[in-house]
N, C-alpha and C positions, 0 to 999 in steps of 0.2 A: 381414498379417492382424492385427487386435486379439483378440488371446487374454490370456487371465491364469489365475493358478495359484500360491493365498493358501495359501502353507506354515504359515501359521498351524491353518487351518482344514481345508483339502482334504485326505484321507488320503495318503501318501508315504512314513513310515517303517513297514519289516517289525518287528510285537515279536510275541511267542508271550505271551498269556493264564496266569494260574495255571490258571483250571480248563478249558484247553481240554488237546490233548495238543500233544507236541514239533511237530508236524510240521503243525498248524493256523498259519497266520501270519494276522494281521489287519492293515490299512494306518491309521494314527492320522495327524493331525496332529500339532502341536505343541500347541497349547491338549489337546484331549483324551493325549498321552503324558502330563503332569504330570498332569492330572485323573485320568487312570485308574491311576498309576503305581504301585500298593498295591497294582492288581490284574494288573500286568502282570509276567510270568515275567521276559524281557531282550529286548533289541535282538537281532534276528537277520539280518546283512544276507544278499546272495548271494553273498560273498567275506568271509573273515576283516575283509580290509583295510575293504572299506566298514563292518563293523559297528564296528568301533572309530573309524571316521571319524563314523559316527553319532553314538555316544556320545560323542565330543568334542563334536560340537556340540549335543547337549544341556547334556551339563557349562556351555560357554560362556553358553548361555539363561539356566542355574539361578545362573550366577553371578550374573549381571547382574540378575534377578530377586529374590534372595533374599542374595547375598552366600555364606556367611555370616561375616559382618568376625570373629565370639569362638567361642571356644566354648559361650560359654551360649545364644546364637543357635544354635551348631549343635543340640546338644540339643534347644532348642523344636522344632526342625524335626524331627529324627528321632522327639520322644515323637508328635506330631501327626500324625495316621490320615492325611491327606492334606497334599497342597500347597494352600497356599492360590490357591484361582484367583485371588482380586482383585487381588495381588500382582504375576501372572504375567501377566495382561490387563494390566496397570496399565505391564509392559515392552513386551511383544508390539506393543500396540495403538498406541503413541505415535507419533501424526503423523507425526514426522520419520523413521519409519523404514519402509522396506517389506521385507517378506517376498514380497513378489507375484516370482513365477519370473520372469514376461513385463513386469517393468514397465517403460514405454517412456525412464521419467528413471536407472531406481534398479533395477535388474533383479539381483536376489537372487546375492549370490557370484562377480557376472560385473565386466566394463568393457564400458559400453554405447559407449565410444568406439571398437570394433574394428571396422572397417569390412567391408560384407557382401562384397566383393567378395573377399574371404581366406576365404571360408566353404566347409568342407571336410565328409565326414563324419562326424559323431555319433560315431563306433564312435571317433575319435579318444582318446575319453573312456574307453574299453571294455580294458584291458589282454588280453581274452583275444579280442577281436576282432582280424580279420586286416584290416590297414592296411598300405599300401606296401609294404615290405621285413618288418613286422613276421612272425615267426615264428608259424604258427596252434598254438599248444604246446595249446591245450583244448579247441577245437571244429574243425570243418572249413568254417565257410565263407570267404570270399574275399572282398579288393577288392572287386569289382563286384559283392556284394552289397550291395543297399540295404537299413540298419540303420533301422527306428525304432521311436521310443522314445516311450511316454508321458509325458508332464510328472512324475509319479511319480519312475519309473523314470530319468530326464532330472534329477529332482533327484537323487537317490542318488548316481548318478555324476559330479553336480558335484563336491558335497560328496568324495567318495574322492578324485576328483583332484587336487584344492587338497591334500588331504593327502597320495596315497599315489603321482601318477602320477610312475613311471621317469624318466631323462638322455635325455640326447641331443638329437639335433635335432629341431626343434619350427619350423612355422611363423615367418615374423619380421614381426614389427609394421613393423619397418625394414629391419634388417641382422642384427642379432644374433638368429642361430639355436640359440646353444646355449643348454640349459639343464640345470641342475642336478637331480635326483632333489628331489622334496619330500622336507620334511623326516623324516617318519615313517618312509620307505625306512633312516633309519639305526639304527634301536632296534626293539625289542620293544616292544610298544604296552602297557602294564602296566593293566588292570582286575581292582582289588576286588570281587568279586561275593557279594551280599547275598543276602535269601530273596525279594525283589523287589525294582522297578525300584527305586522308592524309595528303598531302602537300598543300590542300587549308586551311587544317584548320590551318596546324601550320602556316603558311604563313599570317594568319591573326590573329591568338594568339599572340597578343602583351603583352610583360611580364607582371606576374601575379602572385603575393601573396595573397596566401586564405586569410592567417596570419596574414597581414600589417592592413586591416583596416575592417569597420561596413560591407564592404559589401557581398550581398548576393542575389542570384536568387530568382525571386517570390517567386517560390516554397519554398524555404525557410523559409521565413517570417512567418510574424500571421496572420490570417487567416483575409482578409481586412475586415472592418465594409460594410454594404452595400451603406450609405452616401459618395459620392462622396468627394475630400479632393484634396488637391494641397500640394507638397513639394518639397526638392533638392532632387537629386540620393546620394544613398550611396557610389554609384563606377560602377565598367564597368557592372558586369554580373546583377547588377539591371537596368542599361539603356535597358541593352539587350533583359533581360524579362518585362520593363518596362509594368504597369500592368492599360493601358490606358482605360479599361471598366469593368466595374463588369458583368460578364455574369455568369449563371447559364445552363446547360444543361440536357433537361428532358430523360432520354431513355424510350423508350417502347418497347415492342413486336409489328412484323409484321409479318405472318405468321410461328412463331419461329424462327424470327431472331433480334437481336436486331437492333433499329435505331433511329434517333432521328429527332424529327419534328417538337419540340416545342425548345424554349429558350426564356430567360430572356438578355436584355442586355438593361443598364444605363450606366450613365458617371460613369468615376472611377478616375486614377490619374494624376491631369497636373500636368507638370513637369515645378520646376520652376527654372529659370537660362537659361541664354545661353547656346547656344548648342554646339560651340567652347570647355568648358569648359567640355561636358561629351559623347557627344559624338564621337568616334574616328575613325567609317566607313563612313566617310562625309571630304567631301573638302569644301574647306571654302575660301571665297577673301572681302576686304573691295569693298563697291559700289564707283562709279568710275561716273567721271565727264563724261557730253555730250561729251568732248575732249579725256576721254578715260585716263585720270589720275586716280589713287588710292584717296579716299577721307581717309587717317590716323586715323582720329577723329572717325571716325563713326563704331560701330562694324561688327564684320565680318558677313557675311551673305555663308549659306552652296548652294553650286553646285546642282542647280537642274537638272534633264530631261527635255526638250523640244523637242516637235517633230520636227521631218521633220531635222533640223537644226545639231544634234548631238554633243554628249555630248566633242568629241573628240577638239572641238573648247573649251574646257578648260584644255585642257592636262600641260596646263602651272600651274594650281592649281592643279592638279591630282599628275602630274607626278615630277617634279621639285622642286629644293633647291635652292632658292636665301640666300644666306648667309647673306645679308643686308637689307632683309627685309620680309623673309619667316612669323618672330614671329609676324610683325606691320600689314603688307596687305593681305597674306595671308597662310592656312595651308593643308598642306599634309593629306591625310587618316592616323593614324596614324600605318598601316600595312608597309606602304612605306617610312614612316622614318625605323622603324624597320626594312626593305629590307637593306636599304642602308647600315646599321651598320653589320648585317650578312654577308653583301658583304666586306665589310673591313677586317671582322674577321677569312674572307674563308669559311664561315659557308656555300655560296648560291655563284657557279662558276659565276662571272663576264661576261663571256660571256650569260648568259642563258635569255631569251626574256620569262617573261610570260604574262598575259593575266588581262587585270583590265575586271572586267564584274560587269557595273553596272544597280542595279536595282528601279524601281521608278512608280509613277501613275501619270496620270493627274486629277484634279479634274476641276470640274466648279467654275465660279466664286464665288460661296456663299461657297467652299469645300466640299459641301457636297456631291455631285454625282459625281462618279469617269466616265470619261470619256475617260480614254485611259490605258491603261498597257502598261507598257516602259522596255524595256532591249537594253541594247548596250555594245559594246566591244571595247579596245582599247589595242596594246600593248604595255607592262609594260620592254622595254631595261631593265636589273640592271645597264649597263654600264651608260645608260643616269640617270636614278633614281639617284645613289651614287652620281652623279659628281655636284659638288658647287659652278661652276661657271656662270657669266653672261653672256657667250656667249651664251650658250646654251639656256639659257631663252632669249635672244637677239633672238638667233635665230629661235624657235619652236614659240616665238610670231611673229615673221617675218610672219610667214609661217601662221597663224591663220591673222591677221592681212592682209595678199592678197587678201585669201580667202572672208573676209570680203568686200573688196573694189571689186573686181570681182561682187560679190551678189550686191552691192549697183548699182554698174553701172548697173548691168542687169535691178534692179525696176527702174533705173532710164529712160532707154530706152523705158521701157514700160508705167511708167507713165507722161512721157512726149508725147508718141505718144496719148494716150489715151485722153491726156487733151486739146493738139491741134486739136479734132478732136471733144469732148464734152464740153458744156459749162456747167459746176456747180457749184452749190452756193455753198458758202465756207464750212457750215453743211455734206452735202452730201462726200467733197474729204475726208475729211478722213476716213468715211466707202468702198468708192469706192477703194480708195489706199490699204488700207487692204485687201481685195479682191485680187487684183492685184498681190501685194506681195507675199501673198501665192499661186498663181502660179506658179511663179517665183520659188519661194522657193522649190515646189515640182519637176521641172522641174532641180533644181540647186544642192542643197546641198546634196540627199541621194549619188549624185554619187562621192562623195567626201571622204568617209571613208577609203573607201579600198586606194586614191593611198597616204591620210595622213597616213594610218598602214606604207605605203610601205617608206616613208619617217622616220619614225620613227627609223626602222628599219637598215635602212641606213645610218643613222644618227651614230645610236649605231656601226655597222662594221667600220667606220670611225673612232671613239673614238678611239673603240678595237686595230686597227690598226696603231694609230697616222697618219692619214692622215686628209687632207683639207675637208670640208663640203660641199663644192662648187658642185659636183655631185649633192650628195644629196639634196642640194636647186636648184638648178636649174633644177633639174625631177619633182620637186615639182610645179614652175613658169610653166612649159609645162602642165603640168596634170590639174592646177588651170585653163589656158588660153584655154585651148580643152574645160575643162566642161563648160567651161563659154561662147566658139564659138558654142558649139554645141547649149545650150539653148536659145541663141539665135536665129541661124537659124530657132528651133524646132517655135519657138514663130511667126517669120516671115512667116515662111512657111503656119502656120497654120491661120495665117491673111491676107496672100497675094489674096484671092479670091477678097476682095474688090478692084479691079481693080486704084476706084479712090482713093485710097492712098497708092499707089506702091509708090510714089515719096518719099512720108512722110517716108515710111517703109525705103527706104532708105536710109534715109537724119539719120534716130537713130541709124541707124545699124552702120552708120558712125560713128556717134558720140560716138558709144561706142565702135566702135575697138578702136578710137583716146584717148578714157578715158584708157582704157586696155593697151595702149601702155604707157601712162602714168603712170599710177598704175605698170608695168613692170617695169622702168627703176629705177622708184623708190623705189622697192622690192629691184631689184640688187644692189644700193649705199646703203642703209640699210643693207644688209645679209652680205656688203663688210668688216664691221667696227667689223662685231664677228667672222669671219671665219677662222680658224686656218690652219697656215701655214703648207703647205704638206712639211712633211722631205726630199722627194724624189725630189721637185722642187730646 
């Protein structure tokens, strides 16, 4: 059938309105996201992963569009109420490019050379739809259910799969069935988040010359072969569209509407190099001894999502500048160098707190079956971002570092009760301990984000003001020492029916306020040696 579906123009991407509420979503194109972007709250996909796949390929648009090669370019852009449309028509609209979903030479994200006879269903596209072998881990339907999709909806999950879909085997254009996890499966997807779209994009528009060098968005390119290939990136807005599978998209007629039910998708492009080196929404730290040392020698490895535990336990790779060793151990997003430099230049007020929201999946051990969708949030101080020194990294690992000893003594209380009370062969403890800990963990760490935001925070008004940090850690030691009393209790409470081991129960409980009181004192002579003198004292 001849269908088409002009991503420029036809609604496709979910964003939320300022003045609408959370939970209204409207569909834009692309000419109206940048036109309306002042008034639009964020990108909302229906999975972590797709919204951060979004907002790449916006960022890739705005690059190509508008640059911005200086920073006095970025600033014009940021004081100016809108984007210029002439600008963004002036990339969008150019002959040699299509946007069209269905087009029959140039078919938007795809290889129109995958031939229909490999054409499988849609839902291949869909990580929480159940295909072959795949695990139905989010919904319950099945194989033999038929999936379709609106061209919409059918773009969305292009776009996510080029960046976000799992390993494993895959279709083969020829022979070669396996393929590698795209690349996004290996980081936390890192967004600066503004008070609208506008400011998330420039906020993460890291300077940018069309001009300077080879590179260029998928879309751009020649039209891939359908044989899978491995090479380097040309530059950023190629990582962005990075074009990790060759997919094909069939539409048809459904009662006179268009949809799409069938697709093709094989391996397409591994990327080769380090990922330090190309990609720049990712934090990154060398791996680090049993003791909790930087290993130098060994390359950096990017910041993933883990559940339960939160992403905010690396705010120190996130968020922070160690001057002496930021380039060796580890690296900033590189949105948040660029904060820090716009805050020196006046470009972005010093006092202003925005918002890092980072996005991610979990997969299974083989990569191939995604098992969780992850989003979390942290706030982004500028005053803390710009600032260079090691106290502040002293002290935000301080404070990461409690946390951590608190969570140890808690599995340690319980896997000590546990063992005095069970005799196992050595095979079995450390399936049992695992267990264990992730109760603990669930019981422990989710209530821990909010009062680390509220230290953050504090931290930065402290800066602001040249006073001592001392408040600020020390609301922190109280906050850490309650969630860590209360999960305990919670644990006791709910064991205490077995009568005959009240004693025991209480003999850990012991033992771990006397660890906690421990782990206290020595939080405070640690936070003592970075703590900046209050002018007023």
């Amino acid at each position: 059938m001849t269908a088409t579906f002009d991503l420029t123009v036809e609604p496709w991407i979910p964003v939320v309105h300022l003045d609408e509420p959370d939970s209204a979503e409207t569909l834009v194109g692309l000419h109206e996201l940048f036109a309306s972007a002042h008034r639009i709250r964020r990108i909302v996909g229906e999975t972590p992963p797709m919204t951060a796949a979004l907002y790449r390929l916006a960022l890739a648009v705005l690059h190509r569009a508008y640059g911005p090669p200086r920073l006095e370019d970025w600033e014009k852009l940021w004081t100016a109420e809108t984007f210029d449309p002439a600008l963004l028509a002036g990339y969008l609209d150019r002959p040699d490019l299509s946007f069209d979903l269905f087009d029959p030479q140039r078919p938007f994200l795809q290889c129109p050379g995958l031939p229909e006879g490999k054409k499988s269903t849609v839902a291949k596209l869909i990580p929480h739809r159940a295909v072959g072998n795949r695990v139905t881990l989010f919904d319950h339907t099945t194989a033999r259910d038929r999936v379709e999709l609106t061209p919409a909806a059918a773009a969305r999950w292009l776009v996510t799969a080029q960046a976000f879909d799992p390993g494993g085997m895959k279709t083969p254009y020829t022979t070669d069935k396996s393929s590698e996890r795209a690349p996004c499966n290996y980081f936390g997807v890192v967004l600066v988040e503004g008070a609208n779209l506008k400011e998330t994009l420039l906020l993460n528009a890291v300077r940018y010359d069309a001009q300077a060098s080879d590179d260029a968005p998928t879309w751009e390119a020649p039209l891939p072969p359908p044989e899978p290939e491995k090479r380097r990136s040309r530059g950023w807005t190629d990582v962005l569209t990075w074009p990790s599978r060759r997919i094909r998209l069939f539409p048809e007629d459904s009662g006179g509407a268009t949809v799409v039910a069938q697709s093709v998708l094989t391996p397409g492009v591994r990327l080769v190099g380090e990922l330090p080196e190309a990609e720049r929404m990712a934090a990154y730290r060398t791996p680090r001894t049993p003791s909790g040392k930087p290993k130098p020698d060994e390359p950096m490895r990017p910041i993933r999502l883990q559940p339960v535990r939160g992403v905010w336990r690396h705010s120190v790779e996130l968020l922070l500048v160690d001057p002496w060793s930021e380039e060796r151990t580890r690296q900033r997003p590189r949105a948040l160098k660029q904060l820090a430099t716009l805050a020196e230049h006046g470009y972005v007020p010093a006092d202003t707190v925005y918002t890092l929201r980072v996005f991610g999946q979990k997969l299974d051990k083989n990569a191939s079956v995604v098992e969780g969708y992850l989003e979390e949030e942290v706030p982004a101080p500028v005053a803390l971002i710009r600032a260079g020194d090691d106290a502040l990294t002293g002290l935000v690992g301080c404070a990461i570092e409690l946390a951590d000893e608190a969570g140890a003594a808690l599995r340690a209380m319980q896997w000590d009760y546990y063992k005095a009370l069970h005799s196992m062969r050595r095979e079995q403890q450390k399936d049992v301990r695992a267990k264990l800990e992730k109760t603990v963990d669930l019981a422990y760490w989710p209530a821990l984000p909010a009062p680390f935001a509220a230290l953050l925070r504090t931290l930065n008004d402290a800066r602001l003001a040249g006073q001592s940090e001392q408040r600020a850690m020390a609301g922190w030691r109280r906050a850490v020492t309650s969630v860590a009393a209360q999960a305990a209790d919670s644990w006791a409470a709910a064991i205490a029916a077995d009568r005959r081991s009240v004693n025991l129960i209480g003999k850990q409980q012991q033992l771990f306020l006397d660890r906690m009181g421990r782990t206290a004192r020595t939080y405070d002579a640690q936070i003592a040696k970075y703590l900046t003198k209050d002018d007023n004292e």
